[in-house]
C-alpha positions as CSV (number, residue, x, y, z in Angstrom):
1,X,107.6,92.4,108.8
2,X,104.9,93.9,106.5
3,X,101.6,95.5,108.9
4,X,98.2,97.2,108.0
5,X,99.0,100.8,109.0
6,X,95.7,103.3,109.3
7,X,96.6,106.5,106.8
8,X,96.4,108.8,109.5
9,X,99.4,106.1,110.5
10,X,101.7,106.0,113.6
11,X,105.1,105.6,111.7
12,X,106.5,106.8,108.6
13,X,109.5,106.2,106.1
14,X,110.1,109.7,105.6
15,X,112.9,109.1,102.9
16,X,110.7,106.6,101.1
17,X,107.8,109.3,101.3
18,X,109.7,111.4,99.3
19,X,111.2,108.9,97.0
20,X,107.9,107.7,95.5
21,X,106.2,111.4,95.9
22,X,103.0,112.5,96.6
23,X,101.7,112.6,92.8
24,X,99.9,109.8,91.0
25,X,99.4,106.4,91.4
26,X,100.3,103.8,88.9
27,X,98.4,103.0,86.2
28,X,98.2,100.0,83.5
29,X,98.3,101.0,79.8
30,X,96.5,97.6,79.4
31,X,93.3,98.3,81.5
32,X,90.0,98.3,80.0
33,X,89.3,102.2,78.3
34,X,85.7,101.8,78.2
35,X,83.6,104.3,79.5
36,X,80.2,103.5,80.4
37,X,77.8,106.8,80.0
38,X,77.1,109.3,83.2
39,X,74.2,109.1,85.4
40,X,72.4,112.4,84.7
41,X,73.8,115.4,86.7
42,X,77.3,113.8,87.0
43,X,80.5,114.8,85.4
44,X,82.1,111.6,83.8
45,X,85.8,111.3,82.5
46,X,86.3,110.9,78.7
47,X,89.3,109.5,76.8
48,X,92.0,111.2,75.7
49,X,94.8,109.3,74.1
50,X,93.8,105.9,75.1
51,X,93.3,107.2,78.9
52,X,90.9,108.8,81.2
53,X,90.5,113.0,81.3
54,X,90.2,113.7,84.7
55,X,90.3,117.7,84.7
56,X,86.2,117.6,84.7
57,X,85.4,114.6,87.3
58,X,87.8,116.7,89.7
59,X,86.8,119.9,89.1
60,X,83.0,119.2,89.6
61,X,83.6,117.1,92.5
62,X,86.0,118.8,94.5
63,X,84.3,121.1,96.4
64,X,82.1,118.0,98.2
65,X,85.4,116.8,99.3
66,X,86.4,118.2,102.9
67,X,89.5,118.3,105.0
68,X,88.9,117.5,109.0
69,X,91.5,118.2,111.7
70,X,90.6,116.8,115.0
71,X,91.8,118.3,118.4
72,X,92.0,116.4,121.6
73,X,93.6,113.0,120.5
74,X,96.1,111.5,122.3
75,X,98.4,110.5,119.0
76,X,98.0,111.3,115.2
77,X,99.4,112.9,111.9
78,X,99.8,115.8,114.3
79,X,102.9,114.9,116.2
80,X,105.6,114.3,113.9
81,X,106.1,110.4,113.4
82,X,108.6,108.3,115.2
83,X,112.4,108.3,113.8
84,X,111.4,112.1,113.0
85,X,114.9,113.3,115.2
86,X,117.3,110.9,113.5
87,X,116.5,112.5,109.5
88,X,119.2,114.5,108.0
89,X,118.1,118.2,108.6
90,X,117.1,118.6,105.3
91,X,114.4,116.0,105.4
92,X,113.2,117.3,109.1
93,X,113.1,121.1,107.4
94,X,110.7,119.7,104.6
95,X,108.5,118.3,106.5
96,X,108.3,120.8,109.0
97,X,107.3,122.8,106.5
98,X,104.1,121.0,104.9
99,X,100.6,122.1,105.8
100,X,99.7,120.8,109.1
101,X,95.7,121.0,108.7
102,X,93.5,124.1,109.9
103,X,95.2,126.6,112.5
104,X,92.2,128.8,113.1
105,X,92.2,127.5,116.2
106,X,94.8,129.2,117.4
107,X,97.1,126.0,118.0
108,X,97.8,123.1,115.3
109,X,95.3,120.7,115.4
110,X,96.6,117.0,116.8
111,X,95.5,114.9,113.5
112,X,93.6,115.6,110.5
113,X,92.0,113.2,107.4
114,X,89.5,113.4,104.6
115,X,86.0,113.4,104.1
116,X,82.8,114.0,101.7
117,X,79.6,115.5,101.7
118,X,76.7,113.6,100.9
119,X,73.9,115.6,102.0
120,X,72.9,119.4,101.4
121,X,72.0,120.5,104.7
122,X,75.9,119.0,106.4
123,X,76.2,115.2,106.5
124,X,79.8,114.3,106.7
125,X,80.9,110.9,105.8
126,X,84.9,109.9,107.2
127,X,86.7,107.4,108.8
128,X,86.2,106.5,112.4
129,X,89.9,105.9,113.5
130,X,89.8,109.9,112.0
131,X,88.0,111.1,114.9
132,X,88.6,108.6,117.7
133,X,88.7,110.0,120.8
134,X,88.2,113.8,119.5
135,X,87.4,116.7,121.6
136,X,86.7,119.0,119.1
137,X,86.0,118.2,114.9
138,X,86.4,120.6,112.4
139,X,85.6,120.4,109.1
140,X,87.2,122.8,106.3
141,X,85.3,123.7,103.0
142,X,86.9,124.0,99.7
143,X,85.6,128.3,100.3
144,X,87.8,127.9,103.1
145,X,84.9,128.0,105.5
146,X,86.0,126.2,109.1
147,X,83.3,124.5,110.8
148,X,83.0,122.8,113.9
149,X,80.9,119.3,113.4
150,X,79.5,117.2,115.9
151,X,79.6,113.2,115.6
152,X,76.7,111.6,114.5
153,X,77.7,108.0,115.3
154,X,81.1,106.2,114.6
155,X,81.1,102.6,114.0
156,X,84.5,101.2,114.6
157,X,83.9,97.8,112.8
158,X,83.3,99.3,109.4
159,X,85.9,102.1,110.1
160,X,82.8,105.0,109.6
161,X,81.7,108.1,111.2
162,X,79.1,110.0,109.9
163,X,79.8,113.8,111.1
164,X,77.0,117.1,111.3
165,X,77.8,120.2,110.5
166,X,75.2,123.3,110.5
167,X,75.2,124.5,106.9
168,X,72.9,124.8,104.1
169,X,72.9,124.2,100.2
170,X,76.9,122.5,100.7
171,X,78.1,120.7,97.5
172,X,77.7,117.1,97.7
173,X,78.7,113.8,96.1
174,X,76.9,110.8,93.9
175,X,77.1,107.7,95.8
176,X,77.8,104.7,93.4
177,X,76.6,101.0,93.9
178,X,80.3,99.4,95.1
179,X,79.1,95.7,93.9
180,X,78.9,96.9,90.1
181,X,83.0,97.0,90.5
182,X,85.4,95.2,88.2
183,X,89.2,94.6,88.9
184,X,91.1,97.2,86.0
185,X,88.8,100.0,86.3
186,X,90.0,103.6,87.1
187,X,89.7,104.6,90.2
188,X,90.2,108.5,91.7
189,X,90.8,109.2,95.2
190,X,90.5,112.8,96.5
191,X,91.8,114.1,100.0
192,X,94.5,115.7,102.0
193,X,97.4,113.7,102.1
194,X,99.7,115.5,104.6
195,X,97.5,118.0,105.2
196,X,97.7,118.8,101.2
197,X,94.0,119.5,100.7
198,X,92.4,118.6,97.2
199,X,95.4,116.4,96.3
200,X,93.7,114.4,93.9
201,X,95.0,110.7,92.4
202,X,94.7,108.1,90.1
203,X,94.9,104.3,89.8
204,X,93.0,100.9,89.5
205,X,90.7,98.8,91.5
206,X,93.4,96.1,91.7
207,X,91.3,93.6,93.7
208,X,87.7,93.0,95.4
209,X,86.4,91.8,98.4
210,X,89.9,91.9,101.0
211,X,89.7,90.7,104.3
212,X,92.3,92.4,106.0
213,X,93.6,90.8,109.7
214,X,91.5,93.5,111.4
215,X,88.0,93.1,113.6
216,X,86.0,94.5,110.6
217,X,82.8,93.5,108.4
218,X,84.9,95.0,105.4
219,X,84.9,93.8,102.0
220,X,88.2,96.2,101.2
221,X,88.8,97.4,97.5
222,X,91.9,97.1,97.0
223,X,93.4,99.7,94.8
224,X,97.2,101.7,93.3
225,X,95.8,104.7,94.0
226,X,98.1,106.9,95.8
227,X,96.7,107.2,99.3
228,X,98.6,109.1,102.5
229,X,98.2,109.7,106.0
230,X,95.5,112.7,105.5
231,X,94.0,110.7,103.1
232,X,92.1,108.7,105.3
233,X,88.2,109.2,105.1
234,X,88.1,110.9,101.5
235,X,86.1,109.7,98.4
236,X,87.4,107.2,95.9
237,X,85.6,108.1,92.8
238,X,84.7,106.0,89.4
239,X,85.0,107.2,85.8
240,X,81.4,108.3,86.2
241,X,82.2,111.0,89.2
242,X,80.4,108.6,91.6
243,X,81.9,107.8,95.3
244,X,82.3,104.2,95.2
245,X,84.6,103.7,98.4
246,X,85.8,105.1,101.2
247,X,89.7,105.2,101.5
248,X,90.7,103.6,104.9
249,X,94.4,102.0,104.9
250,X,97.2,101.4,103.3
251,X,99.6,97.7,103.4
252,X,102.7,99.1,104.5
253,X,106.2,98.0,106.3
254,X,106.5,102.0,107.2
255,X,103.1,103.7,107.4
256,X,103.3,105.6,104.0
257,X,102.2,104.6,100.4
258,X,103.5,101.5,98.7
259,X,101.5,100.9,95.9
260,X,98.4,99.2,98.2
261,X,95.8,101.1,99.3
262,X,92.4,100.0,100.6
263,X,89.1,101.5,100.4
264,X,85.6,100.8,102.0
265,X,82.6,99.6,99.3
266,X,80.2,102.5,99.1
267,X,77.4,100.0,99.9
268,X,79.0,99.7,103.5
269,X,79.3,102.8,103.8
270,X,75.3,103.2,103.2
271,X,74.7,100.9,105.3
272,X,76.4,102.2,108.5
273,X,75.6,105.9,107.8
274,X,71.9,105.1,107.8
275,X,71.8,103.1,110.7
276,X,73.6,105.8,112.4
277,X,71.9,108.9,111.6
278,X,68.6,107.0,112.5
279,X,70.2,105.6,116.0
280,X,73.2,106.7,116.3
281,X,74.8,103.2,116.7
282,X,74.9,100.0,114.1
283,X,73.4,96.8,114.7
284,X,74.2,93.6,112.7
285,X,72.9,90.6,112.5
286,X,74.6,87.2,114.0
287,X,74.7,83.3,113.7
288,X,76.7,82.2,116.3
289,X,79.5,80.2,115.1
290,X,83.5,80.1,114.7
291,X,84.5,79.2,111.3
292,X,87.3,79.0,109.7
293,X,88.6,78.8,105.8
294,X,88.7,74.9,104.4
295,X,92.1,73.8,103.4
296,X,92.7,71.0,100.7
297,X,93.3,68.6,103.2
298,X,90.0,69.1,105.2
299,X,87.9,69.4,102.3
300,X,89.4,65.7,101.8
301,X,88.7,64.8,104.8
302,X,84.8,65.8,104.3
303,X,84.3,64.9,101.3
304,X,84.0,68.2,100.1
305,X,83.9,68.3,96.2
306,X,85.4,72.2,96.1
307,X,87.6,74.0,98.9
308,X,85.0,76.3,99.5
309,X,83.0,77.7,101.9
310,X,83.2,78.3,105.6
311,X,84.1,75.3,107.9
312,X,82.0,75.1,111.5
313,X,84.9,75.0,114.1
314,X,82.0,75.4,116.9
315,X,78.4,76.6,117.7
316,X,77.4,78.9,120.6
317,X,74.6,77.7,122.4
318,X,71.1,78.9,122.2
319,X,72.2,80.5,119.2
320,X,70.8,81.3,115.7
321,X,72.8,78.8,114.1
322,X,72.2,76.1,117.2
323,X,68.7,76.9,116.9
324,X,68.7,76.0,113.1
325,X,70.4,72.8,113.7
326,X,73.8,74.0,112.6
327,X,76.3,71.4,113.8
328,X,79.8,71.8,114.2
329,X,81.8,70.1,111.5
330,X,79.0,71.4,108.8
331,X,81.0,73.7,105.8
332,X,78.6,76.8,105.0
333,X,78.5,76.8,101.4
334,X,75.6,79.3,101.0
335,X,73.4,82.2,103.3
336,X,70.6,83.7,102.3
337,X,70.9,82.4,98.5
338,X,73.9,83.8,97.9
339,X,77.5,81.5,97.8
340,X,80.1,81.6,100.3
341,X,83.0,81.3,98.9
342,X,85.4,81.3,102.0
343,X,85.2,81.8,105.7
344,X,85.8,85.7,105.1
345,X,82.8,85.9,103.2
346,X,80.1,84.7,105.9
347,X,80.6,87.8,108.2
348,X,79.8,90.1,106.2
349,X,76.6,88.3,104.7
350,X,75.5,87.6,108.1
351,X,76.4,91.1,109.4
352,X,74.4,92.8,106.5
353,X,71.1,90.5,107.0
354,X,67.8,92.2,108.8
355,X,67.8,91.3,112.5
356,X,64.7,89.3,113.1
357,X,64.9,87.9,109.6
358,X,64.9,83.8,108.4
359,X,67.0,83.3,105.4
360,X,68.2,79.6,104.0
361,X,71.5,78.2,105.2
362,X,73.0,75.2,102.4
363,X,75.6,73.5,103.9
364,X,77.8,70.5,103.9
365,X,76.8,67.7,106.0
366,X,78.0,63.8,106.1
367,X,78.6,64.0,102.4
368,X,75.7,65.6,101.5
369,X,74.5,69.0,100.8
370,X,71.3,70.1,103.3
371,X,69.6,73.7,103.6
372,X,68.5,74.6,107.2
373,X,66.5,77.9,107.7
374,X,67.9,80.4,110.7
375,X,66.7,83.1,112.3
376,X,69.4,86.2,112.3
377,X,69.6,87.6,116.1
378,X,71.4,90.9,117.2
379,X,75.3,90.3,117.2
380,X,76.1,90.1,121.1
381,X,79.2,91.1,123.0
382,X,81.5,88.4,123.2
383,X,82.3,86.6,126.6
384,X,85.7,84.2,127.4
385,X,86.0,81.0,129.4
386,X,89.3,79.7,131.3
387,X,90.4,76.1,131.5
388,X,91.9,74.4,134.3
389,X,94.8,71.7,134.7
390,X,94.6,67.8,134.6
391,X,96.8,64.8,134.6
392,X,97.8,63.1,131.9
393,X,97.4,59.4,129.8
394,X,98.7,58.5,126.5
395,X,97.6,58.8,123.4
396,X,98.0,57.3,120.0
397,X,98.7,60.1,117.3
398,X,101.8,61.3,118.8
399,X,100.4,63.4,122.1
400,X,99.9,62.7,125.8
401,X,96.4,64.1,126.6
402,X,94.5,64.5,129.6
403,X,91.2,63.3,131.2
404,X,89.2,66.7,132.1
405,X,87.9,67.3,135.7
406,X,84.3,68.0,135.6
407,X,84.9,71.1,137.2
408,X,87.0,72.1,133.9
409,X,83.6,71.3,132.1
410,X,81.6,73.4,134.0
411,X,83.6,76.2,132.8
412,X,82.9,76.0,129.5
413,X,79.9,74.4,127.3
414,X,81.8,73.4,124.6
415,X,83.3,70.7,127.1
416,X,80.3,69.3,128.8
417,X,80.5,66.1,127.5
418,X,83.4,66.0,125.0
419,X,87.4,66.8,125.2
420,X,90.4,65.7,126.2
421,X,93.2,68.4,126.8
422,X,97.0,67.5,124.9
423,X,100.1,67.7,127.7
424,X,102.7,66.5,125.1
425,X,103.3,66.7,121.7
426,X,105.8,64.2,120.1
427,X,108.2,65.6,117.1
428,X,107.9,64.3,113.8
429,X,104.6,63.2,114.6
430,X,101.4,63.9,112.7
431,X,99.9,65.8,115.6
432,X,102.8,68.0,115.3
433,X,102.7,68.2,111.7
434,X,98.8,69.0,111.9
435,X,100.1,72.2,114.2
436,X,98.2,70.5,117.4
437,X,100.0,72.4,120.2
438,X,100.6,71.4,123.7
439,X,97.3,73.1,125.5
440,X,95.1,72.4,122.9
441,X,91.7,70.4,123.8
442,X,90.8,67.6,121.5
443,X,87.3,67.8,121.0
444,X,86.3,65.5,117.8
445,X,87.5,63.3,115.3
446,X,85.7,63.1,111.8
447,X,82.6,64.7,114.0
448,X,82.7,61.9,116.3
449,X,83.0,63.4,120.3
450,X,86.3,62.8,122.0
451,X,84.6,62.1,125.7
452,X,88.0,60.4,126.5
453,X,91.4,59.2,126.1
454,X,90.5,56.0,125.4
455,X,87.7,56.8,122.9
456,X,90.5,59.1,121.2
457,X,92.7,55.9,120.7
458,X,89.9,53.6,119.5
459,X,89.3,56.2,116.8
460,X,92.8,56.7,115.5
461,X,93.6,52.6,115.7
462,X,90.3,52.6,113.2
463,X,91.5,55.3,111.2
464,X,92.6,54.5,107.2
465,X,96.4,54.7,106.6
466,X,97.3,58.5,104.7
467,X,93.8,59.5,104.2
468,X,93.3,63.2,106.6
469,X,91.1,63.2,109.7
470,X,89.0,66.4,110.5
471,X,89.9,67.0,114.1
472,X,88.2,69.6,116.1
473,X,90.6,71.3,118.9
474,X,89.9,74.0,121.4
475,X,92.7,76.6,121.3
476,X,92.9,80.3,123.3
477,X,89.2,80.0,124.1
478,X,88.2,79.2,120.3
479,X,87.4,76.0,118.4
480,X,88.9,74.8,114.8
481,X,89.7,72.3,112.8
482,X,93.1,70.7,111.5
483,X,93.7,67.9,109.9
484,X,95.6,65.0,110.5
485,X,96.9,62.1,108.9
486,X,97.7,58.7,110.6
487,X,101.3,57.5,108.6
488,X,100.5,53.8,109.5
């Protein structure tokens, strides 16, 4: 089963490490060899052959580009990775043998990753998983100076600390604009793979905006560039020698490099390193709603003229969102004048906006398209609810449900006047086919409010033979839509 691993990883193939080797990434002959001219100051790549000379870019960039071992965590590239004892010797003796990070300590540091300078007087930017729980950071120069940085802030949403160190005139970085990015340009990613420092590689920006299945606000670029446990926290350069992204993880069955890396957008990265030099901590903004992507069938179902957009499984109350009138059932098709194109995309618009700011909100109501104006609040910590047990009636799409206890309403507000909770789930029947699971609370059909069993039935006897029904079900504390289609 294929996983996100963090490149300062847990497990690693060690055979397939060596297999693909630690040089450069792959590359397509076909890309685009245009090369836009440098920002003045800056070291660009020029063509040679029909491909990019990177001699210069590196060269002039490489000494803002710092290795950081970490003391004090509990796991890390430190400890040699699982499966470690059962590699023929020969494989054990090679990797006992690669750098293991800075030793000045006197005893080997327990992890290690990449970073960049971006300011003269010792601003530090790397990844936060880098530095999680560290005692002591230190940070190694390319004049193989060792210095101890304190943590500024570390956000763990965005996957960024911003470290200190006391030094003057350092060599620092360009910081690009990450939203000027096309799929097929050349990409260079600088670290210390391993605990190789300066290991520089090459690839493409293979895709845009990724939403990997991780807790972040993270538009990933996804790119070939060779990236490595050690790597994590270094620059990812453009053609022009400008830091466009932060490299973060890699999509891997084994914890080393298979051809997928992914990196942060630079324009996160500003974001979160501002906010936390000036406070220390990052605030974003917040709605106050669960969504979730609209498949054909929904879109169908709502008369939705494109699968796009971010569906409104539910609404918190008093929030932003309840506040502007957003009602569950709406499809968010723009925020802030800008289009959302899927449910992945809303987060990170929302996230981004201005706490304290109004900004239009176009979405997809009854048919119609209708623009409500919300005011963005500070995103709060998130709270559960519990539900109880209740006997159980029948139903007519294929489930036995149950009438809730007002007590079982109290508990949560999504249920106050609304919901019936399914005991049974028939096979074969469209229930099942939707994927309504036994546990689930039926809370609407085609936005109309399930307050009971026998309202349930009245709807589905009403409903059209093969045409889909958006039904809204409450599942492990969180709301969403399927849809289902009565076979009549």
């Amino acid at each position: 089963m294929q996983q996100f691993s963090l490149t300062t990883g847990r497990k690693l193939l060690l055979s397939a490490i060596l297999a693909t080797g630690l040089g450069l990434g792959a590359v397509s002959s076909g890309a685009d060899t245009t090369t836009p001219p440098a920002p003045p100051g800056l070291m660009a790549a020029p063509m040679a052959a029909g491909l990019p000379e990177l001699t210069g870019l590196i060269k002039a960039n490489s000494p803002a580009v710092v290795s950081i071992s970490v003391d004090g965590k509990a796991d890390g590239m430190g400890a040699m990775p699982d499966g470690f004892d059962e590699l023929p010797e020969e494989l054990q003796q090679f990797f006992r043998q690669l750098p293991r990070g800075p030793r000045g300590g006197g005893r080997a540091p327990q992890a290690f990753g990449s970073g960049f300078i971006i300011s003269s007087d010792g601003y530090v930017v790397t990844n936060a998983h880098v530095v999680d729980d560290a005692k002591t950071v230190t940070v190694r120069l390319t004049d193989k100076r060792e210095l101890e940085a304190e943590i500024v802030g570390s956000d763990k949403l965005s996957d960024v600390a911003l470290l200190k160190v006391k030094a003057d005139n350092l060599p620092t970085v360009q910081l690009g604009d990450s939203d000027k990015l096309d799929v097929g340009q050349w990409v260079v990613a600088i670290g210390a793979p391993f605990g190789l420092d300066h290991t520089a590689t090459q690839g493409i920006v293979s895709a845009l905006s990724r939403s990997l299945p991780t807790e972040t606000y993270v538009p990933f670029i996804q790119t070939d560039a060779a990236v490595n446990p050690g790597n994590s926290g270094g620059p990812l350069f453009n053609l022009q020698g400008q830091v466009i992204g932060v490299n973060s993880q890699i999509y891997s069955r084994s914890g080393g490099y298979m051809g997928v890396s992914f990196a942060i957008p630079i324009n996160v990265v500003k974001n979160v390193t501002d906010q936390l030099k000036t406070s220390g901590q990052v605030s974003r903004g917040w709605l106050g709603v669960e969504i979730q992507n609209v498949e054909p069938k929904l879109a169908q179902s709502l008369s939705l003229p494109q699968t796009k957009g971010a569906l409104v499984a539910s609404v918190l109350p008093s929030s932003p969102a309840d506040k502007a009138g957003i009602q569950a059932g709406d499809v968010i098709t723009g925020f802030n004048n800008l289009i959302v194109e899927s449910a992945n995309t809303l987060p990170l618009l929302v996230g981004n906006t201005a706490i304290g700011k109004s900004v239009p909100v176009e979405v997809w109501r009854a048919g119609k398209a209708v623009t409500v104006n919300a005011t963005i609040e500070k995103l709060p910590s998130k709270e559960g609810t519990t539900l109880a047990e209740s006997k159980a009636t029948k139903g007519a799409l294929g489930v036995a449900v149950a009438e809730l206890t007002q007590q079982e309403r109290d508990k949560n507000s999504a249920l106050k006047e609304q919901g019936v909770a399914v005991r049974e789930v028939q096979a074969d029947s469209p229930a099942a086919e939707a994927g309504i699971e036994v546990g689930d609370i039926i809370l609407s059909v085609d936005n109309t409010a399930i307050k009971d069993s026998a309202t349930l039935r009245e709807i589905i006897n009403k409903a059209s033979a093969d045409k889909p029904l958006a039904v809204l079900i409450l599942r492990d504390d969180r709301t969403r839509f399927v849809a289902v289609t009565i076979k009549k």
